[in-house]
C-alpha positions as CSV (number, residue, x, y, z in Angstrom):
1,X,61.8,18.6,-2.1
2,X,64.5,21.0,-3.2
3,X,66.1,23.4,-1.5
4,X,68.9,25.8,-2.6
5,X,70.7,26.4,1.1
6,X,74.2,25.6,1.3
7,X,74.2,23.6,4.2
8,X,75.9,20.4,2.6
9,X,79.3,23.0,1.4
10,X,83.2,21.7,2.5
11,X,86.2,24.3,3.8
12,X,87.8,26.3,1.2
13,X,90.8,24.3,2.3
14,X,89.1,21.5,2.4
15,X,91.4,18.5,0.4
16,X,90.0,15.4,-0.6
17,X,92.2,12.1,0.6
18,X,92.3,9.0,-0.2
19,X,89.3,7.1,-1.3
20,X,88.8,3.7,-0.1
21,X,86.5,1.3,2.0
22,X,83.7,0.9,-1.2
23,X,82.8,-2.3,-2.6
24,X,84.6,-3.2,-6.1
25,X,83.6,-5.0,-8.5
26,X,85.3,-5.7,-12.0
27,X,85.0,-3.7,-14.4
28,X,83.6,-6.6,-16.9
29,X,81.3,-8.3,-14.5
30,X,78.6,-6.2,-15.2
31,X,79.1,-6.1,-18.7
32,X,79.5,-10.0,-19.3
33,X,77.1,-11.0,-16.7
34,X,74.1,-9.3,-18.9
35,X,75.1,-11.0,-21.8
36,X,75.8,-14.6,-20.3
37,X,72.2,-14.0,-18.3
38,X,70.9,-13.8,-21.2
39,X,72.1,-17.0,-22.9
40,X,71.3,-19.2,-20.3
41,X,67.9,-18.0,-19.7
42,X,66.0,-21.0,-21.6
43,X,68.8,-23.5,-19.9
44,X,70.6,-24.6,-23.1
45,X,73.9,-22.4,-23.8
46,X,74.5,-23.7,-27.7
47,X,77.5,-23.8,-30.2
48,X,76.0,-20.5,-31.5
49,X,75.7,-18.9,-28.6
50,X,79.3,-20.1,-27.0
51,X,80.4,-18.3,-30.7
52,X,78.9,-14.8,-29.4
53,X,79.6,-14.9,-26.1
54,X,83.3,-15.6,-27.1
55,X,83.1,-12.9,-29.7
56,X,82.0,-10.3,-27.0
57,X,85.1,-10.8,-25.1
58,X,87.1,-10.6,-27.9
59,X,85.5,-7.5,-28.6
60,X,86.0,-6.1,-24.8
61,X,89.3,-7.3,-24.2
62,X,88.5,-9.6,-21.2
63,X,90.7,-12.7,-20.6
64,X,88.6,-15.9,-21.7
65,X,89.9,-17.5,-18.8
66,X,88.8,-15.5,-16.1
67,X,85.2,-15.2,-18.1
68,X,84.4,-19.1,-17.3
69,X,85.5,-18.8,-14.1
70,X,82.4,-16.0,-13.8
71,X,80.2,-18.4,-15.8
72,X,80.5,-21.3,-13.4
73,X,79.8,-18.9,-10.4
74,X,76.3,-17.2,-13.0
75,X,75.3,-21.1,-13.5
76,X,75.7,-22.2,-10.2
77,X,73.7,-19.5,-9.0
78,X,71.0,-19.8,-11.6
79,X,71.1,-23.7,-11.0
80,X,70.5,-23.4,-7.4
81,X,67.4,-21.0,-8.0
82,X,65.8,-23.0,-10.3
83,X,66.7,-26.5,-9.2
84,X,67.7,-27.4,-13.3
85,X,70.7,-28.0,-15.3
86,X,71.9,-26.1,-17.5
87,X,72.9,-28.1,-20.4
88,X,76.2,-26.4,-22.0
89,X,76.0,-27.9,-26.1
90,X,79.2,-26.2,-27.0
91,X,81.2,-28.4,-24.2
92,X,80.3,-30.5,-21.4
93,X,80.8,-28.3,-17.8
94,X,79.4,-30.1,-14.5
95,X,78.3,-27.3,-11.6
96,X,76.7,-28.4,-8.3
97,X,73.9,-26.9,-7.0
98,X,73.7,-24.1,-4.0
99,X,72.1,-21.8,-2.1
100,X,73.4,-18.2,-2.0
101,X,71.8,-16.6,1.0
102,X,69.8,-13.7,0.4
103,X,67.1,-11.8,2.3
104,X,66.6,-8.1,3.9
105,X,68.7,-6.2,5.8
106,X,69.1,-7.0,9.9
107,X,66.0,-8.9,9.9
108,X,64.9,-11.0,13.1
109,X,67.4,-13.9,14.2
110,X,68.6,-15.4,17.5
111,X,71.7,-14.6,18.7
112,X,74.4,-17.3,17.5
113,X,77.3,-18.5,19.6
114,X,80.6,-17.9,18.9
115,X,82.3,-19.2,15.6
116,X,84.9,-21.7,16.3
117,X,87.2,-23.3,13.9
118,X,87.4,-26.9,14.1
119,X,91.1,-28.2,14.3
120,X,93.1,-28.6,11.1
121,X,93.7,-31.9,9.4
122,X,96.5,-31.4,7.1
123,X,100.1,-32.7,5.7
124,X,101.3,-29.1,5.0
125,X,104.0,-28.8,7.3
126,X,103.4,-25.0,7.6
127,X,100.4,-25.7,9.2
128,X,101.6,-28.2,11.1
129,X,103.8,-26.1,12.7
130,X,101.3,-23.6,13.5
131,X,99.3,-26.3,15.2
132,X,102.1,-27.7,17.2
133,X,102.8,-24.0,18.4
134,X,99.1,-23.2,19.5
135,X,99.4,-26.6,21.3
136,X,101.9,-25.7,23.2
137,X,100.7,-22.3,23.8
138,X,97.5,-24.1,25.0
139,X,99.2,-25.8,27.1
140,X,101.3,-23.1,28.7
141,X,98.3,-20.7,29.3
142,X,96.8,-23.9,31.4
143,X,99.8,-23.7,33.6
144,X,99.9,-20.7,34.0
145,X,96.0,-20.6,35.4
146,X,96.8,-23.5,37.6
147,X,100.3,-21.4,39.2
148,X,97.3,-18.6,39.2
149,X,94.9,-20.2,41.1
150,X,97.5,-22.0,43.8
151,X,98.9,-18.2,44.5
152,X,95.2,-17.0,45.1
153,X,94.8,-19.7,47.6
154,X,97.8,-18.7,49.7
155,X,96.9,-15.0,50.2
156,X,94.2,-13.4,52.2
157,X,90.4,-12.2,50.4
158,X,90.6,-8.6,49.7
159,X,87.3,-6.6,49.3
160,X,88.0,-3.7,47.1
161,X,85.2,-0.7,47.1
162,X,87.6,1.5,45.5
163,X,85.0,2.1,42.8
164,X,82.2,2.7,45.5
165,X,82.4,6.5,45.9
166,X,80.1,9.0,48.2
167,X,78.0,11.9,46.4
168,X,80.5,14.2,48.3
169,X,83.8,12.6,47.7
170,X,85.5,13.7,44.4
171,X,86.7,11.5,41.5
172,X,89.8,11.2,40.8
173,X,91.6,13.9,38.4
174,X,92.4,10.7,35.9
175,X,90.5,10.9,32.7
176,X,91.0,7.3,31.6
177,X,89.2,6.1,34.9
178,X,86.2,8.5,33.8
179,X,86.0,7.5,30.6
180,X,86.0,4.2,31.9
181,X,82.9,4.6,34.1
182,X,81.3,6.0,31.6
183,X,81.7,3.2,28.9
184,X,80.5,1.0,32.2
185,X,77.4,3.3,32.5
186,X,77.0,5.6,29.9
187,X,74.1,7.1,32.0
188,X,76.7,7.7,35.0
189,X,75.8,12.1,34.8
190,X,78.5,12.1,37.5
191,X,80.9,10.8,35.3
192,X,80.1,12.9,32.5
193,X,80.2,16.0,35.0
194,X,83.8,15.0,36.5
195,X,84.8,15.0,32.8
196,X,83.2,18.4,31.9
197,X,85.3,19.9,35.4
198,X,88.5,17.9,34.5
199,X,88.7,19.0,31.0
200,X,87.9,22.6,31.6
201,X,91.0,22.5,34.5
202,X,93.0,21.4,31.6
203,X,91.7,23.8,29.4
204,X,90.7,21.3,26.8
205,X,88.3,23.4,24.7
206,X,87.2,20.4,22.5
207,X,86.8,17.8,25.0
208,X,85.2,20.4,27.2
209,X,82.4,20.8,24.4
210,X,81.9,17.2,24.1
211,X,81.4,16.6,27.8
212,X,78.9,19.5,27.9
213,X,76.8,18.3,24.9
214,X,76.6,15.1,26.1
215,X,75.3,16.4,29.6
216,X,73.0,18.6,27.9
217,X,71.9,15.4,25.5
218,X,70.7,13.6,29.3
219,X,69.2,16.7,30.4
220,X,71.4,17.1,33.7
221,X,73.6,20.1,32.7
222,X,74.2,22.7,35.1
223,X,73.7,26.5,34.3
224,X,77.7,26.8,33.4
225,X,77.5,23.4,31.4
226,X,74.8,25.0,28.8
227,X,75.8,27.9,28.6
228,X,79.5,27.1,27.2
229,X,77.7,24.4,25.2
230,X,75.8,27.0,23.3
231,X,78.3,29.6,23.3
232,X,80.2,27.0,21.3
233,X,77.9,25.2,19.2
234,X,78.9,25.5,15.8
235,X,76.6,26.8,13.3
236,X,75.3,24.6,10.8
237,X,77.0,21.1,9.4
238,X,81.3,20.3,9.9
239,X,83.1,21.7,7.5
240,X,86.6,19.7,7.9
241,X,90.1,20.2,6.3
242,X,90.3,16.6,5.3
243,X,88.5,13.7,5.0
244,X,88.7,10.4,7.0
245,X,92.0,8.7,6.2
246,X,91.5,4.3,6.4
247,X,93.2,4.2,9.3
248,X,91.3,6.5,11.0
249,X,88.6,4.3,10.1
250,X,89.9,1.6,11.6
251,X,91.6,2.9,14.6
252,X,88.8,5.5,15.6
253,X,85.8,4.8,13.8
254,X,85.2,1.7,14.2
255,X,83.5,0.3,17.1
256,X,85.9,-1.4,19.8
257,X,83.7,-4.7,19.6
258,X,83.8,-4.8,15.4
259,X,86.8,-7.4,14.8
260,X,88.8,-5.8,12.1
261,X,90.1,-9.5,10.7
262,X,86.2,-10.6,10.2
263,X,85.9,-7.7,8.1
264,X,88.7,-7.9,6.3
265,X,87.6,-11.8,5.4
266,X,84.2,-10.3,4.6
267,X,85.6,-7.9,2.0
268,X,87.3,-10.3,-0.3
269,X,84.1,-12.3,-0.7
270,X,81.3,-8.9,-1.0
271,X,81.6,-8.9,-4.6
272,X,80.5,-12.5,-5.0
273,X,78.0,-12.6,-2.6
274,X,76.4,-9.8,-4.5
275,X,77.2,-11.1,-8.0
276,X,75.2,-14.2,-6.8
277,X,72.0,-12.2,-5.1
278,X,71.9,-10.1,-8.7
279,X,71.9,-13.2,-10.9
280,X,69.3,-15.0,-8.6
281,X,67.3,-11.8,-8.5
282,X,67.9,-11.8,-12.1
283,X,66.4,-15.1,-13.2
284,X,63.4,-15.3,-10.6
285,X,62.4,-11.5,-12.9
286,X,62.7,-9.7,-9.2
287,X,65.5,-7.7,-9.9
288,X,64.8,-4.1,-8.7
289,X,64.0,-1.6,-12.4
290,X,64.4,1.6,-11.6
291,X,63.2,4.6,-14.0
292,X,66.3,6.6,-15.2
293,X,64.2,9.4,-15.0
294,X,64.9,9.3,-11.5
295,X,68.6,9.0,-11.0
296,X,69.9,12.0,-9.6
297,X,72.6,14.3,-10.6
298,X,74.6,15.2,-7.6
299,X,76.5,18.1,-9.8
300,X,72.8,19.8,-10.7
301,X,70.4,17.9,-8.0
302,X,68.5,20.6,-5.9
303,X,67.4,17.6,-3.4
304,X,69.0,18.6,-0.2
305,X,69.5,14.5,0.4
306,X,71.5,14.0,-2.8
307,X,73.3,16.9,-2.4
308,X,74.1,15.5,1.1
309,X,75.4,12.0,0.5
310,X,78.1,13.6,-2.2
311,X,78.9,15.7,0.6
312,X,78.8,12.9,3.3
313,X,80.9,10.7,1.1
314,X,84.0,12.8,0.4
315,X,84.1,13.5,3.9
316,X,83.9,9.7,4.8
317,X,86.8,9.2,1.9
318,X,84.3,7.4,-0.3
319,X,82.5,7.5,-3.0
320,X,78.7,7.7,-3.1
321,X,76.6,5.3,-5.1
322,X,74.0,6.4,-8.0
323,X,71.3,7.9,-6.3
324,X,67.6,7.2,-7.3
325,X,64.2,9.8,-6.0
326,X,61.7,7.4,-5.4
327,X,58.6,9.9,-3.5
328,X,55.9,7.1,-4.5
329,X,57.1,3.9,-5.2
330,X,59.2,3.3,-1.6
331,X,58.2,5.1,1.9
332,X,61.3,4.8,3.7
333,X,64.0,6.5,4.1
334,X,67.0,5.0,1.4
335,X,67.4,1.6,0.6
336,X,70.7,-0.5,-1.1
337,X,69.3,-1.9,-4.3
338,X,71.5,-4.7,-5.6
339,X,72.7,-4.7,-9.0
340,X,76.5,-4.2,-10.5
341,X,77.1,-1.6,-9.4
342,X,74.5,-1.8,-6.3
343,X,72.8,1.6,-6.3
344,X,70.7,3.6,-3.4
345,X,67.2,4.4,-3.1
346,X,65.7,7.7,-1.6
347,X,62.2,7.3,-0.3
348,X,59.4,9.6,0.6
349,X,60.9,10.1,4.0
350,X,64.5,11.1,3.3
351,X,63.6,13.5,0.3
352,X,61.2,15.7,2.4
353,X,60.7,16.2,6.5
354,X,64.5,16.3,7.4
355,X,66.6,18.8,8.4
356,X,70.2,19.0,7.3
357,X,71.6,17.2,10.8
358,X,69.1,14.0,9.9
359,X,70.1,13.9,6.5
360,X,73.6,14.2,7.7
361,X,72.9,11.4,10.1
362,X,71.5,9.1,7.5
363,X,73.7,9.4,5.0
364,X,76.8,8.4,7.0
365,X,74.9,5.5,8.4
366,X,74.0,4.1,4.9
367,X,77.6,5.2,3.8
368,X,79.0,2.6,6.2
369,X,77.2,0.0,4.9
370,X,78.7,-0.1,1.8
371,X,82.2,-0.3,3.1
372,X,83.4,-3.8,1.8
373,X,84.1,-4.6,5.2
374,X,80.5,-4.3,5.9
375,X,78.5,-4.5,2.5
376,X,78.1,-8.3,3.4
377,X,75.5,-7.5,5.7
378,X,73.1,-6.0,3.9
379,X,72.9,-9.3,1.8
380,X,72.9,-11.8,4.2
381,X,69.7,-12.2,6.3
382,X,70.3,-13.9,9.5
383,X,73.5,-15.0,11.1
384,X,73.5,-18.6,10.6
385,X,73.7,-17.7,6.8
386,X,76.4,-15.1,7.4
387,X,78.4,-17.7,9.6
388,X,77.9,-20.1,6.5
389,X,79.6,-17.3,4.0
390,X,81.9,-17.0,6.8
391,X,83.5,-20.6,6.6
392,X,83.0,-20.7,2.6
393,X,85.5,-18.1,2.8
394,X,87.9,-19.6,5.3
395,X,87.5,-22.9,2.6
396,X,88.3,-21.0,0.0
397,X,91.2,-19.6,1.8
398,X,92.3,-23.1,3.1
399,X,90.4,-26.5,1.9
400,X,91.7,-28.5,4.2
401,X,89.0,-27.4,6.8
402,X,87.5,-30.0,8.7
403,X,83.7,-29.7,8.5
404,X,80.9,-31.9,9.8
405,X,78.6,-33.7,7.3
406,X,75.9,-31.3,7.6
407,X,78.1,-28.3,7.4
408,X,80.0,-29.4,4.4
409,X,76.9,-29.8,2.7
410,X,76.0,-26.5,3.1
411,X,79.5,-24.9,3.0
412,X,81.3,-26.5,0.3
413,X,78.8,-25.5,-2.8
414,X,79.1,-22.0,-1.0
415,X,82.9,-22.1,-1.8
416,X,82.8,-23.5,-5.1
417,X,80.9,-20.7,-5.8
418,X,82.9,-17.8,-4.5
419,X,86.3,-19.2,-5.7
420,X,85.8,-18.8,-9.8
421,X,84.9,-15.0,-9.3
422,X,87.8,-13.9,-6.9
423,X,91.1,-13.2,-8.4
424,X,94.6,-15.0,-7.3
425,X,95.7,-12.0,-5.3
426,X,92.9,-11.9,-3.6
427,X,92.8,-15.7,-3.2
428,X,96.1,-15.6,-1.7
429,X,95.2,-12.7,0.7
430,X,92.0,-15.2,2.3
431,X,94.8,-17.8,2.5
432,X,96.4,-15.1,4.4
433,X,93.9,-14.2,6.7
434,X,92.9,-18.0,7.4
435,X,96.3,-18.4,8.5
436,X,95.7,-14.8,10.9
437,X,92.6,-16.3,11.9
438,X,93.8,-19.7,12.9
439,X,96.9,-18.0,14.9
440,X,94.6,-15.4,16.7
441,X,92.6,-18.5,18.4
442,X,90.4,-19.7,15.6
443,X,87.3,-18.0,16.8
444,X,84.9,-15.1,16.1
445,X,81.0,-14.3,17.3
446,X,79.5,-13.0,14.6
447,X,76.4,-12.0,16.4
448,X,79.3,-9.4,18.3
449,X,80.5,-8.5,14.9
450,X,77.3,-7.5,12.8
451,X,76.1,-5.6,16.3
452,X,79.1,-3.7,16.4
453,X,79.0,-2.9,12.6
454,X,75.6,-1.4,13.4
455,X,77.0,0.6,15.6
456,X,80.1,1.7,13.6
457,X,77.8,3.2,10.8
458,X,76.0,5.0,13.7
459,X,79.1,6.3,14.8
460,X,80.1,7.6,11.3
461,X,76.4,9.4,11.0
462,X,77.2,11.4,14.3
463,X,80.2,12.4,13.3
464,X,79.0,14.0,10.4
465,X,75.7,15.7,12.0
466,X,77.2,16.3,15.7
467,X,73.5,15.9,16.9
468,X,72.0,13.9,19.3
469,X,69.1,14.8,18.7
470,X,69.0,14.6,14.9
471,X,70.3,10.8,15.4
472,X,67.2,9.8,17.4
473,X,65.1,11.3,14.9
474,X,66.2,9.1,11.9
475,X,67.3,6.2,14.7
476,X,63.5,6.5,15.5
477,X,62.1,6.0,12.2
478,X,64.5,2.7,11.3
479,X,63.9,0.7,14.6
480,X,63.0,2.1,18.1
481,X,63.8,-0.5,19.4
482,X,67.4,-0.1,19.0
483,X,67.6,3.5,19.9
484,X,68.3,3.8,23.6
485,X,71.4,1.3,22.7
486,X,72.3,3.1,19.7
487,X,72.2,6.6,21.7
488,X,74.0,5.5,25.1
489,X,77.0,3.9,22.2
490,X,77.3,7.6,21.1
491,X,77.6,9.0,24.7
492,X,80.6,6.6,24.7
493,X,81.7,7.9,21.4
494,X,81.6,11.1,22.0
495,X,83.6,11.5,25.5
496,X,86.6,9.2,24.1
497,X,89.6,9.5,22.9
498,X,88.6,8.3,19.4
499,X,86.1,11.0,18.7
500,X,88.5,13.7,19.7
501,X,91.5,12.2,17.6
502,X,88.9,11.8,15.2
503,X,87.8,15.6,15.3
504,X,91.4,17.0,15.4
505,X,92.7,15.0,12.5
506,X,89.9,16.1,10.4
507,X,90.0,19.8,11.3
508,X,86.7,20.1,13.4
509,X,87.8,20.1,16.7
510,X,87.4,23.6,18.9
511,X,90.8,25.4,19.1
């Protein structure tokens, strides 16, 4: 399991950017939570016990009132796990009950429709306004489809086989109508072939490359094709100049499909979604120990895995979690195991059998999933519970919400929750967003969203490893069913614009 190569080394002129995109947490939550676990674990928090907790946050320095804003959110939790109340001695404090979803990662669900928001009950004349102004919008956008459809009636049927095109006849020297093919069929190799002959008359070096590795990747490349994709394969792992900058996350890392606002609305919430699975996990005695022999020093580690997520996450402009061996104990390859902070788990599989493009691969999928944007997901089961986290947030962010009777049962203790662990800035930044989402139609498919996610951290692997090949690999051993998808996305990827803007503003791209 060790290895002493160098494979996992940055540029000399490497230079670390900015570092963002993890999960936070506050820095007390971990230390009060133990403590407050700990009181409530026979159900009866006493005058004594009130006395020490209040002591210890004297002693830390935390503001009291923010602490019982944690408690309700550790009680409702435990509440809802173990269908009691907690009687509180010291002072009377009434919690209702909830479920916090929990469950694996990406397990089995059926595809959900799209998520709606209801329309908006409320005096605020803000809102108000906003409501009268979709109205008329609505309105407008149906007059403008009935002008549509009375035009279309008044002119002749044209059939348009502009897209139809013989074996002989050439495409057209216009790089956004390849690309666009090619995101239509990723498998189009005359596509892909076009590109390769287009970017070469431009004398595109880097694009050039990408077409030919992707042609190679399908096993259709000509003679000329694999030759200049060997003669300029790069030996061994990227060694950049920088590291991925937020908004290159955003704007060229993520997936076109992953809506950035759903995200965004996720982030605010991780935290407390997690703080709720760790309590839960806490009092049912199913929280995760893990042998401290076993964490991993990334500054002395001679694993070539940990070695490689330190490496992976400075690239990604993260940081990497504590890293755990774990050859017996789990066969996988790494796992997210909850706790504050969550940590990672490296299994039989990722500390021996890969080669330093698979680990590459691996450890900017898992990366990505501990973006607060995405670190929801690996919480959250199915998508009817995400879509239920999903309007507990939009409640937090605005109450007024109109909710069926069903819904509101499930939604509102979901809310009450979330709310006492959030602060007011980022209280005021959901408020925010609702107001974003409202104006942007009120709608979002989550299904779309968590697919897309998927496919973002997939995106961030490749661009790490530059392997196709090494991506199957480790997409092989998480689910084959999902590969062919998986692998077509990155013959998308890598013939766009994104990936190329992407190599150049990190320093990797052929000059």
């Amino acid at each position: 399991m060790s290895d002493t190569s160098d494979d996992f080394q940055h540029a000399s002129s490497f230079e670390q950017g900015e570092l963002s995109g993890n999960l936070h947490l506050g820095k007390f939550e971990a230390q009060y939570e133990e403590l407050f676990a700990e009181v409530i674990e026979d159900g009866v928090i006493t005058a004594e016990e009130r006395a020490r907790l209040d002591r210890a946050a004297d002693a830390l320095g935390l503001d009291r009132e923010r602490l019982r804003r944690l408690e309700q959110a550790l009680q409702i939790a435990y509440e809802a796990r173990h269908r009691i109340k907690i009687r509180d001695l010291s002072r009377p404090v009434h919690t209702p009950v909830i479920p916090i979803p929990q469950g694996p990662l990406l397990g089995d669900e059926e595809p959900a429709p799209s998520l709606r928001l209801p329309p908006i009950l409320t005096a605020d004349p803000n809102v108000l306004a906003l409501q009268q102004r979709i109205a008329f919008l609505e309105g407008r956008v149906a007059e403008l489809e009935r002008e549509l459809q009375e035009a279309r009636s008044q002119i002749a049927v044209e059939v348009d086989l502009s897209d139809v095109r013989s074996a002989a006849e050439p495409f057209e020297d216009d790089p956004n109508d390849l690309m666009r093919r090619v995101r239509r069929d990723p498998r189009d190799h005359d596509a892909l072939h076009a590109l390769y002959r287009l970017w070469a008359r431009r004398e595109d070096l880097d694009r050039r490359f990408c077409a030919a590795q992707a042609l190679v990747f399908r096993g259709v490349a000509s003679e000329e094709e694999r030759t200049f994709f060997q003669q300029h394969r790069p030996e061994g792992l990227i060694r950049p100049s920088t590291s991925v900058s937020p908004d290159a996350w955003r704007r060229l890392l993520f997936h076109p499909e992953e809506e950035i606002l759903t995200g965004e609305i996720f982030s605010i919430i991780a935290s407390a979604v997690l703080l709720g699975r760790v309590s839960a996990l806490r009092r049912d005695k199913a929280l995760p120990v893990l042998d401290p022999a076993t964490r991993q020093d990334p500054q002395k580690s001679t694993l070539q895995a940990v070695r490689c997520f330190t490496w992976a996450a400075s690239i990604l402009g993260m940081t990497a979690p504590a890293l755990y061996a774990a050859p017996q104990q789990y066969g996988g390859l790494v796992e997210m195991v909850p706790g504050l902070p969550p940590v990672s788990r490296l299994g039989k599989q990722a500390l021996s059998g890969r080669n330093a493009p698979e680990l590459a691969f691996l450890a900017g999928r898992h990366l990505s999933w501990y973006r607060e944007e995405h670190f929801v997901r690996l919480l959250v089961p199915s998508i009817p519970d995400l879509e239920d986290l999903f309007l507990a947030a939009l409640l937090v962010g605005n109450p007024a919400i109109p909710l069926s009777a069903d819904r509101k049962v499930r939604i509102t203790p979901l809310a009450k929750a979330i709310e006492p662990i959030l602060e007011p800035i980022l209280i005021d930044r959901l408020r925010g967003y609702f107001l974003r989402f409202v104006e942007e139609g009120g709608r979002t498919n989550l299904q779309r969203w968590a697919n897309a996610a998927n496919l973002t951290g997939t995106r961030a692997g490749f661009l790490l490893c530059g392997d196709f090949e090494a991506a199957r690999a480790v997409l092989t051993l998480e689910d084959p069913s999902t590969v062919e998808q998986h692998l077509d996305d990155l013959v998308v990827f890598v013939t766009s614009d994104r990936y190329t803007n992407l190599r150049r503003q990190i320093g990797i791209a052929l000059r």
